[in-house]
N, C-alpha and C positions, 0 to 999 in steps of 0.2 A: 510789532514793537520790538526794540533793541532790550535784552535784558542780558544783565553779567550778575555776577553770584561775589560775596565777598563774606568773611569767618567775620563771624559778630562775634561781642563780649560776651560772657558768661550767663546763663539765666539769672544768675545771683547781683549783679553787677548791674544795678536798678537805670541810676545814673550814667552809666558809661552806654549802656544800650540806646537812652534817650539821645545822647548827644550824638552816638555815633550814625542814628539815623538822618537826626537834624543835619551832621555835616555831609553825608551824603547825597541829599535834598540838593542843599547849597551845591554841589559836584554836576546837578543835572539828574541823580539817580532814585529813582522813590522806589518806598517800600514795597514789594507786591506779597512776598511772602517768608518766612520763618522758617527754617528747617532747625536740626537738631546743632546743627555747626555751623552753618551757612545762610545767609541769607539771601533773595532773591530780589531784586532791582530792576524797575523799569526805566526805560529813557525816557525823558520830561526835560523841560526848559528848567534852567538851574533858579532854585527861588528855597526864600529863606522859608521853614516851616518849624514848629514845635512839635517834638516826640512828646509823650507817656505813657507809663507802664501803668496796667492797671492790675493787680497783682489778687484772682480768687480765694477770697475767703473761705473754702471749703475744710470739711474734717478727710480724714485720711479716705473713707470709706465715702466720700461724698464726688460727683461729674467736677471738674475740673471748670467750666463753662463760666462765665457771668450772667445772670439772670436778663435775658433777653429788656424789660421792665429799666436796669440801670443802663445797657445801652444808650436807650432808646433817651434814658436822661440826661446822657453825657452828648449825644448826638443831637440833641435840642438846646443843647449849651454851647453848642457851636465844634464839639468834638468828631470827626470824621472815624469812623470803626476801621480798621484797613487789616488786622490779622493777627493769630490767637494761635501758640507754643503750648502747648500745656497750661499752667497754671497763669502765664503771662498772655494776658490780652494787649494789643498795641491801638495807641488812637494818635492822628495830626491834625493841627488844625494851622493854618496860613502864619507867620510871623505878624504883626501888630493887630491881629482879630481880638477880639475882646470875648473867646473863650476863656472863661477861669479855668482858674488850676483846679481839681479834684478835691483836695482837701484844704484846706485855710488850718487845721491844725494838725500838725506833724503827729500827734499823738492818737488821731483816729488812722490817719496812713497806718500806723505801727500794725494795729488793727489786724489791718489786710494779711499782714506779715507772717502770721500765726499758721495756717496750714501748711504755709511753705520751710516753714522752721519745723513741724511739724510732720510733714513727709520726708524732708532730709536728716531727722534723727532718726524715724522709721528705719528710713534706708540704709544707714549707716550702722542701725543694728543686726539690718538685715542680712547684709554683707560681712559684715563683723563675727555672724552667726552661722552664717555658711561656709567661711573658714576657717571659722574652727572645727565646723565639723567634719570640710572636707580636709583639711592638713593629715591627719592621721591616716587617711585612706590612701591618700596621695604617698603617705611617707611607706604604708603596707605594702601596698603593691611596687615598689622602689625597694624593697631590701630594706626600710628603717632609714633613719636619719643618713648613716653612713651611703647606704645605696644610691639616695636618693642623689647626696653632693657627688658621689664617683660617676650616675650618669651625667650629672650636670657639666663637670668636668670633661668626660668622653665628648659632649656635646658639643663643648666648645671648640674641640680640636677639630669633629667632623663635620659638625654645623652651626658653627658659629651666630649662625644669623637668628636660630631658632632660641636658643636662651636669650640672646640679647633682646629679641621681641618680647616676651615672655615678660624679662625684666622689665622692660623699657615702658610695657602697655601697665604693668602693676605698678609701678611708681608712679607713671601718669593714672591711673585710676587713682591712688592712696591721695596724692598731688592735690587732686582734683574735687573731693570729699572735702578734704582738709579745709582747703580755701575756701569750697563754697559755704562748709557748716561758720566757718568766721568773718566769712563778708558778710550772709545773710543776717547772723547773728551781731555786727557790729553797727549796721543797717538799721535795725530792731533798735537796738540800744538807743543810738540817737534820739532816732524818732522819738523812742517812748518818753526821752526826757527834752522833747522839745522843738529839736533841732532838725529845721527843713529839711528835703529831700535833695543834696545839689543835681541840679539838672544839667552842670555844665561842667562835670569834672574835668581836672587838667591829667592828660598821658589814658592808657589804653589799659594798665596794669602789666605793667610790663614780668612782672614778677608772675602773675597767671600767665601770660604767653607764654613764656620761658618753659614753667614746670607742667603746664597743660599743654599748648601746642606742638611746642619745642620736644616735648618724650615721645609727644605721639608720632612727630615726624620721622621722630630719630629711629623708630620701632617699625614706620612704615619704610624705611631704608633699611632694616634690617631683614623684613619681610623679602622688598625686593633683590638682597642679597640672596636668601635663599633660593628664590627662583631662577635666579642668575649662575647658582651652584649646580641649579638640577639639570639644567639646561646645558652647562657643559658639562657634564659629567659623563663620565662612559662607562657605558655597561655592553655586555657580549658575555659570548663566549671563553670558557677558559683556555688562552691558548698550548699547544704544546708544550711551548719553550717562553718561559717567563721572561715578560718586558716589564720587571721591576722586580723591586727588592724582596721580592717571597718566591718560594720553594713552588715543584708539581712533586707529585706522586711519585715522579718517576726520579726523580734525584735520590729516592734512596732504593731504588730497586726494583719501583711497582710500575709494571708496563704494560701492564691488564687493558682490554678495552674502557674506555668511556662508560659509566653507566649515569643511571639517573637513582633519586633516592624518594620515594615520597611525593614524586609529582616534581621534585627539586632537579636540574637539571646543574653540570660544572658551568659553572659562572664566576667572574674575573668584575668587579665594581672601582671605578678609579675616579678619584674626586680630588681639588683639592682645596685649599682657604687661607686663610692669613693665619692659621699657624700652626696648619700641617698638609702633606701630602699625603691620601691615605688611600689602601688599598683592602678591598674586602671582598675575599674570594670564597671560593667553597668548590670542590672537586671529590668524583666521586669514579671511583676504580674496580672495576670485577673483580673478586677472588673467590675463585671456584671453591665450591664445599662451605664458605663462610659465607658472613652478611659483607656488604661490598665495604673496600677500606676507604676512608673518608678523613677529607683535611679541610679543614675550618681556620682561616687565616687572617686576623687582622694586624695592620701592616701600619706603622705611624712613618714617615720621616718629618720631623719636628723641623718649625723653622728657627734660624740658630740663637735667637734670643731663649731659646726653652729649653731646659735640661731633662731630659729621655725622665732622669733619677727622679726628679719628681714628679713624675704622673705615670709610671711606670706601675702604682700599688693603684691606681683606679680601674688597669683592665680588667681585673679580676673577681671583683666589687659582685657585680651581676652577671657573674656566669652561671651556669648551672648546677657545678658543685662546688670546687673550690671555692672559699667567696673571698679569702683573705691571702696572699703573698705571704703570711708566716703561716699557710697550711703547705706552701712548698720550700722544697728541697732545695735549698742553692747547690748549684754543682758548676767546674770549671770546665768551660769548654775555649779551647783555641780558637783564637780570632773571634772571640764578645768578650764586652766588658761586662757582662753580669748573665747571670743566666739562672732558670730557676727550673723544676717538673715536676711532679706530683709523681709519685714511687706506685708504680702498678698502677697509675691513673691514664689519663689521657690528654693532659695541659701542660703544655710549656710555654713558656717567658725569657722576652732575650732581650739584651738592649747593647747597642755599641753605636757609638758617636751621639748623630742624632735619630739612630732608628731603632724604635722599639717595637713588637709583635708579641699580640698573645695569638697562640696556634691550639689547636683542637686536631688529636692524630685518634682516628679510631679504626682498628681491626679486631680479629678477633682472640687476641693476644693480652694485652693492657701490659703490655713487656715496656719494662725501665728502659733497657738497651732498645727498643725504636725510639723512645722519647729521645733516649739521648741520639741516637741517628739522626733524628730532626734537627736537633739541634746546628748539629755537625755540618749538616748541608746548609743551612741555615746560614751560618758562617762561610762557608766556602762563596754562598751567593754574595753576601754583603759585604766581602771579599773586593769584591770591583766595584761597589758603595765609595769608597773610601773614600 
């Protein structure tokens, strides 16, 4: 048998499920089974048929299942069983069969209604409960509220793709709660004072598609951005002689062999994205009698709608000492336009046009005058930037 798959309505979306089965019937395609998104279609001669949802009345802690007993009563009433989501059970029966409807009063339907209103407040405190208690932890291990927005921002610059999933799948979750706690809930209401169940609503809800399907696609484009990032990216070896905008060892003097540090080998990272070029190096140099001297480079060229100046205080955010741009030193170096180092430290900070770098210089010195040397070469490189 031919079978194709197609995104069904929402489990909340009683009536729009019924209908959207019935018109796929009518298409030639019948139900075969339910997944979490999607559902699965057989090929069948096209003929008209009637959906409905039969909706378990269970307590939180109770099987999800319809009691095998009401089947068997709904399938002696001319109702066919064909497949069962969760709490939603599905049944068709031919178009002008003289199966009744389920209930003759909207107000025992409502009934049904209750453990699924019922598990979705559960849920929604549940979730509601878990963030709150995971926020703090998330925000501890980030540096506190501030860390957390300056890696958010670094992110953007270097992996754009991953906050925007991030985002994009938590607004389609929040989205997604939202609507179903007030379709289910407005579903409820009806019924209880009355008013049938329509079986044959008009549109798809377009406003769910939009905030449900619509973030989630958009967050699964942003996923495959990433992959697309990693994929071109290049990584090696640190070369001798720098093919980009950052500094080796050896521009301010250090011509030491090559070492390794910790298992860590000099390695050169070059990626880039919509709205930056970036480069993340690390090099690590013999110096006999010392521990070896070491440079930790990260390298922005911004694309030209972003100004260096304002993201130039989130490098610093979550490093390992320094955590804030007014713990350094502004100092004037030829050829940058800003420039910053930490006095007997190991960090400097530079920015001109649109390229800005936080640098990591460590020997066994912690001397102002190599900061400022870095700097210096720093400039001479970004020199041919221009």
């Amino acid at each position: 048998m031919k079978y194709t798959w197609r995104i069904h309505p929402s489990d909340y979306a009683l009536g729009e499920n019924e209908k959207f089965y019935s018109d796929m019937e009518a298409k030639g395609w019948r139900l075969v089974k339910r997944g979490t998104r999607r559902s699965k279609f057989g090929r069948v001669e096209p003929s008209r048929a009637r959906y409905r949802v039969e909706v378990a009345n269970t307590s939180f802690l109770d099987g999800e299942d319809l009691p095998e007993e009401q089947i068997a009563v709904y399938e002696d009433c001319g109702w066919e069983y064909v497949t069962s989501r969760g709490m939603l059970h599905f049944f068709r029966a031919p178009a002008g069969s003289d199966a009744p409807e389920f209930y003759q009063d909207p107000r025992q339907q409502a009934e049904t209604l209750k453990g699924l209103r019922r598990g979705l407040f559960v849920g929604l405190l549940i979730s509601t409960a878990l963030s709150a208690l995971l926020a703090p932890v998330v925000l501890t291990f980030s540096g506190g509220t501030a860390g957390f927005l300056a890696q958010m921002r670094q992110m953007w610059l270097t992996a754009p793709g991953l906050p925007g999933f991030w985002v994009l799948m938590i607004l389609s979750a929040v989205a997604e709660s939202i609507i179903d706690v007030w379709q289910i809930g407005r579903t409820y209401r009806r019924l209880k004072k009355g008013v049938p169940l329509d079986h044959e609503p008009k549109g798809r809800g377009v406003i769910r598609l939009v905030l449900d399907h619509g973030l989630r696609w958009a967050a699964y484009l942003c996923l495959a951005l990433v992959a697309a990032q990693l994929v071109t990216m290049q990584r090696g070896d640190m070369p001798l002689e720098p093919d980009g905008p950052y500094i080796v060892l050896s521009d301010i003097g250090w011509n030491g062999e090559r070492t390794s540090s910790f298992g860590n080998t000099s390695e050169r990272e070059h990626t880039r994205t919509f709205f930056s070029e970036y480069w993340d190096n690390r090099e690590y140099v013999e110096n006999p009698g010392h521990v070896e001297t070491t440079l930790y480079q990260n390298v922005y060229r911004l694309s030209p709608w972003l100004d260096p100046m304002d993201w130039v205080g989130s490098l610093t955010v979550n490093q390992t000492f320094e955590k804030s741009l007014d713990e350094y030193t502004p100092v004037e170096i030829e050829g940058l336009d800003a420039a910053w180092l930490v006095e007997g430290g190991m960090e400097v900070v530079a920015v001109k046009g649109r390229l800005m770098a936080y640098i990591t210089y460590l020997d066994s010195t912690y001397s102002t005058e190599r900061l400022t040397e870095v700097l210096k070469a720093l400039a001479d490189r970004w020199a041919v930037y221009e």
